[in-house]
C-alpha positions in Angstrom: -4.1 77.6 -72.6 -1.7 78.3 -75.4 -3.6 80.2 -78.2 -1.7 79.5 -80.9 -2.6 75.7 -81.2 -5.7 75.4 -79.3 -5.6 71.6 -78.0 -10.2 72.0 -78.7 -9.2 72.8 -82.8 -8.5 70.7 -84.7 -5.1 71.1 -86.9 -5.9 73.0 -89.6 -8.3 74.7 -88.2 -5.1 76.5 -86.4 -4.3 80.0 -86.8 -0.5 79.2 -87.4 -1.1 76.6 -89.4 -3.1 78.3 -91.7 -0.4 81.2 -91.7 2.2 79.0 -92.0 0.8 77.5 -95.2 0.3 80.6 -96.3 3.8 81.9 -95.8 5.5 78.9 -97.4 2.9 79.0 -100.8 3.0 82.9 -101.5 6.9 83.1 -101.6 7.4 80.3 -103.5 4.6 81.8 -106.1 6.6 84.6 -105.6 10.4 83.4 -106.2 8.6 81.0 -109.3 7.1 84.3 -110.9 10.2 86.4 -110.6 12.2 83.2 -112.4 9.5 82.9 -114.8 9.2 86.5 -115.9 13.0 87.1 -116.0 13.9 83.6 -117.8 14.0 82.6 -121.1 11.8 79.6 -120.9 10.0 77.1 -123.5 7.6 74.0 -123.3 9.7 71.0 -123.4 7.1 68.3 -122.3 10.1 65.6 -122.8 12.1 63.9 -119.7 15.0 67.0 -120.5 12.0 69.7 -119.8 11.2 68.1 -116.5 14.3 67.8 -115.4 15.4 71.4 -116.5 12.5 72.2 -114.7 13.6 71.1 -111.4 16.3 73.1 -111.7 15.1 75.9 -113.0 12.5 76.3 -110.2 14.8 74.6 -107.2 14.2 78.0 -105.2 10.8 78.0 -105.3 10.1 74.3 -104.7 13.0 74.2 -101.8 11.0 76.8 -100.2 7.5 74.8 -100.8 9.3 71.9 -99.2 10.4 73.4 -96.0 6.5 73.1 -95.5 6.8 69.9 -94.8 8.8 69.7 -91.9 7.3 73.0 -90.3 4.0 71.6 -90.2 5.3 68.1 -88.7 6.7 70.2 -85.9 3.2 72.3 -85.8 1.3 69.1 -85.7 3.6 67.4 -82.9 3.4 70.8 -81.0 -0.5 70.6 -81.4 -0.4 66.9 -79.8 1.3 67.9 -77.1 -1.1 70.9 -75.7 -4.1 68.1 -76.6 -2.1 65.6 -74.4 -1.5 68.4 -71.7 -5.3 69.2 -71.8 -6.4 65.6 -71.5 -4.0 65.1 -68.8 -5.7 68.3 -67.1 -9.3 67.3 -67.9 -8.3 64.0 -65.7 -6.9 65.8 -63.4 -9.7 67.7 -62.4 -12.0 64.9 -62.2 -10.1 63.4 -60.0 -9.5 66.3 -58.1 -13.6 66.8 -58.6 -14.1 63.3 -57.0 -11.6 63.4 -54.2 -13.4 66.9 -53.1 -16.4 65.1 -52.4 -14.9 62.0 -50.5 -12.9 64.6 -49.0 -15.6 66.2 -47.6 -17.8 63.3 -46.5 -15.2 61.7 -45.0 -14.5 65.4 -42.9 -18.3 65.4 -42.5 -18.0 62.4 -40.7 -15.2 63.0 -38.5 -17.1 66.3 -37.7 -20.1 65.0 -36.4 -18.0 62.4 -33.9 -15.8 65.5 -33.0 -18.0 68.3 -32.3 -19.5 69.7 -28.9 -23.0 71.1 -28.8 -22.1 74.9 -27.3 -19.9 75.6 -29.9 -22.4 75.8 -33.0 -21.1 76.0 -37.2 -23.8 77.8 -39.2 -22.2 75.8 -42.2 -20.2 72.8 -42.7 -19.5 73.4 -46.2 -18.0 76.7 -45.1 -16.2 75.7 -42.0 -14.7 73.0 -44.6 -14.0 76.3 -47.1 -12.1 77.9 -44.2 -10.0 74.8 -42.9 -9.2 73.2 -46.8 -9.5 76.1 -49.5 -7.6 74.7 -51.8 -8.7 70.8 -52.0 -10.1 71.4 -55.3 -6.5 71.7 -56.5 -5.2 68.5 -55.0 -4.6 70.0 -51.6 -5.5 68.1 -49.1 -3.5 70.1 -46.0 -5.2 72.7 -43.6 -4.6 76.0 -45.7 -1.7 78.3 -43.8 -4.0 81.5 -44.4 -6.1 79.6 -41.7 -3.4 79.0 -39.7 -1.7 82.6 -39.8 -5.2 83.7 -38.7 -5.5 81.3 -35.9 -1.9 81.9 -34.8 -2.3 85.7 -34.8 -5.2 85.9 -33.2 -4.2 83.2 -30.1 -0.8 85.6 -29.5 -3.1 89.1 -29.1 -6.1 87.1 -26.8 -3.0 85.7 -24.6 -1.2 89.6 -25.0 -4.0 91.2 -23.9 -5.3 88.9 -21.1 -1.9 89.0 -19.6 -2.6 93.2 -18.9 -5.5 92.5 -17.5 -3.8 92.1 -13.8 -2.4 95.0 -13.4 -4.4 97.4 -15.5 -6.8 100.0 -13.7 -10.3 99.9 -14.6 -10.4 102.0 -17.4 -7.6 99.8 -18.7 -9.0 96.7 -17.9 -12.4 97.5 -19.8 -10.8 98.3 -23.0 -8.4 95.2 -22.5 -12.2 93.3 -21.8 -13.1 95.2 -25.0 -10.5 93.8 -27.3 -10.9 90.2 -26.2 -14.8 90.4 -26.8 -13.8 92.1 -30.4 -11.4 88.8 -30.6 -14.0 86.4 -29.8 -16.3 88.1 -32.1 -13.6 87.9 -34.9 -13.1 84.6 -34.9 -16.6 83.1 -34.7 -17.4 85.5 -37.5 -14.6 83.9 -39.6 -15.6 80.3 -39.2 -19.5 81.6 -39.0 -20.1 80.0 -35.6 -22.3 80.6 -32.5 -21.8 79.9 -28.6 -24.6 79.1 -26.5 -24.2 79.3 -22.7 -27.5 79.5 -21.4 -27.0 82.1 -19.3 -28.6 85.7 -19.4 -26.1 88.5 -20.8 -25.0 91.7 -19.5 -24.2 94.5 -21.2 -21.5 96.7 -19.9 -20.4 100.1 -20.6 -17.7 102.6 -20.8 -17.6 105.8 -22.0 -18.1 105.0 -25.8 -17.1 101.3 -25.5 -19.8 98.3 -24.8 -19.1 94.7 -24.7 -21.6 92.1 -23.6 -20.6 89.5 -21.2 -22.6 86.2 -20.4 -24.2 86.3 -17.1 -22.2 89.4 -16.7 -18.5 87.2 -16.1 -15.2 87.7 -17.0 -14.2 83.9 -17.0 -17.2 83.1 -19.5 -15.4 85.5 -21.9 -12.1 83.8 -22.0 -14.1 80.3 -21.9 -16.1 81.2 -24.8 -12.9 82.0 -26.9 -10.9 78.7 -25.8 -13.3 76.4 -26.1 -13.3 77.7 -29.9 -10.1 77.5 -30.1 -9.8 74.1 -28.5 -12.9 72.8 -30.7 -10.8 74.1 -34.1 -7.5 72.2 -32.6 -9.9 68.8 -32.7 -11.3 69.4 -35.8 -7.7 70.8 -37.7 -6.2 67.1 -36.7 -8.2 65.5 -39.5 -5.5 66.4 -41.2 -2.7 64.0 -39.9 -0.3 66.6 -40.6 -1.5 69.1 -38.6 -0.1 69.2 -35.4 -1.0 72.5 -33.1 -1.4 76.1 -33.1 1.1 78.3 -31.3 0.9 78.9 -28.1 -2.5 76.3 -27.9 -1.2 74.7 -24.7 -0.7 78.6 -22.6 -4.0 79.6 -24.4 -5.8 76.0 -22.2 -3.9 77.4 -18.9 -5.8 80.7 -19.5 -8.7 78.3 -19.5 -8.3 77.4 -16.5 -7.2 80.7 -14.5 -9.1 82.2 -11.6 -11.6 85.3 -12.6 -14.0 87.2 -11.2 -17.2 85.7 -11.2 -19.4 89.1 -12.0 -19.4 92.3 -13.2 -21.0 95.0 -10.4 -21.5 98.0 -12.1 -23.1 99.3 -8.5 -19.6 98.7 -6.9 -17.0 101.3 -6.6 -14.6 98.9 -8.3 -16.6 97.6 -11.0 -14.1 94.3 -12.0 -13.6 93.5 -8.1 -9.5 92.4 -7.7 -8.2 90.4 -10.5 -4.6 89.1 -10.1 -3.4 87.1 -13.5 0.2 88.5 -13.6 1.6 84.9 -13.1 -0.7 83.7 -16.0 1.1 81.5 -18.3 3.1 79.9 -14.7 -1.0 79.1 -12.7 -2.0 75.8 -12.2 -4.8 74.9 -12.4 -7.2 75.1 -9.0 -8.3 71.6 -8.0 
């Protein structure tokens, strides 16, 4: 908001145009005293002492009438910011009202979209995450979201691709990333997984991670199926068309991993082989 002609004021209530005013009397006071006290004047109330009068005093009265035209810019100025602010005003409404279709509409499309094991705590801030910037006439899944999501698939798929041919000490701090990962992104979207299986909690050296019914595979699952729920729910927007990598990040889905963690074994994570990854088909 311009400051100088608040479009809420009214005109002269204006700063500037109460300086401007101002300005334009004092100095032609000013310029008519200095003529005044410097001239030899007398009264001459006939039609030759007003007209010596106007010339007398053309300085001062030039100068009073360059107040005209300042404050008919002023004034058209001051319109302008009142037109800009109405303009705004509308704006928002609209923007106000479209939020809330916006939403319901989303709310809608959510609830014929979703899958029970992948839980949102909120809607509202699910929708916060997805559209931050609706309220400002954006309707398009916010590209903050979208670095995230991108960022976060390329390190999951990074990391699961050491996992073959990683030693165990390796392999549990590879493990340990990927249950950060998971944890990182349900945090962001404040979600929750149920599987319905007991967890196990394994350990190494400092490190813990906790892994449904103690396997590998539900890991990995648990952060797809996230991933893969977010891909449904991004295409509300019909511009949206995938995250990076989404299609290698399903064939992960579907690779071969050890069913359980055996702590009581000499080889803890049994023989995992995923060096082919992003090449395995699926098993029938």
């Amino acid at each position: 908001m311009n400051r100088w002609f608040d479009p809420n004021e009214s005109f002269f209530e204006l700063l500037i145009v109460k300086i401007t005013f101002i300005f334009f009397i004092s100095f032609s006071v000013l310029f008519s005293a200095v003529i005044t006290l410097n001239s030899d004047l007398n009264v001459d109330l006939s039609y030759n002492g007003f007209n010596y009068f106007v010339v007398v005093y053309k300085v001062p009265l030039a100068t009073l009438a360059l107040l005209i035209p300042s404050v008919a810019v002023l004034a058209a100025n001051h319109r302008s910011e009142q037109t800009r602010e109405q303009i705004k005003i509308a704006s928002n409404q609209n923007n106000f009202i479209n939020y809330y279709k916006h939403l319901e509409e989303f709310e809608k499309y959510y609830n014929q979209h979703t899958v029970k094991f992948v839980k949102f705590k909120s809607l509202n801030h699910l929708y916060g995450c997805i559209f931050s910037k609706v309220k400002y006439g954006r309707y398009s899944v916010d590209g903050t979201v979208l670095f995230f999501l991108n960022g976060i698939i390329d390190k999951f798929l990074c990391v699961a691709k050491k996992l073959g041919d990683a030693d165990d000490k390796q392999r549990f701090h590879c493990l340990f990333s990927m249950y950060q990962m998971r944890n990182r992104l349900y945090d962001y979207f404040s979600a929750d997984f149920t599987s319905g299986a007991t967890s196990v909690s394994c350990s190494y050296e400092k490190y813990q991670l906790i892994l449904p019914a103690g396997n590998i595979g539900y890991l990995v699952r648990i952060f797809c199926d996230m991933i893969e729920q977010l891909h449904l729910i991004f295409q509300f927007d019909g511009s949206f068309v995938s995250f990076d990598n989404f299609d290698q990040l399903m064939k992960l889905k579907e690779c071969s991993f050890p069913k359980k963690y055996n702590p009581e074994k000499e080889n803890a994570w049994e023989e995992l082989n995923i060096a082919p990854l992003l090449k395995h088909e699926p098993t029938p």
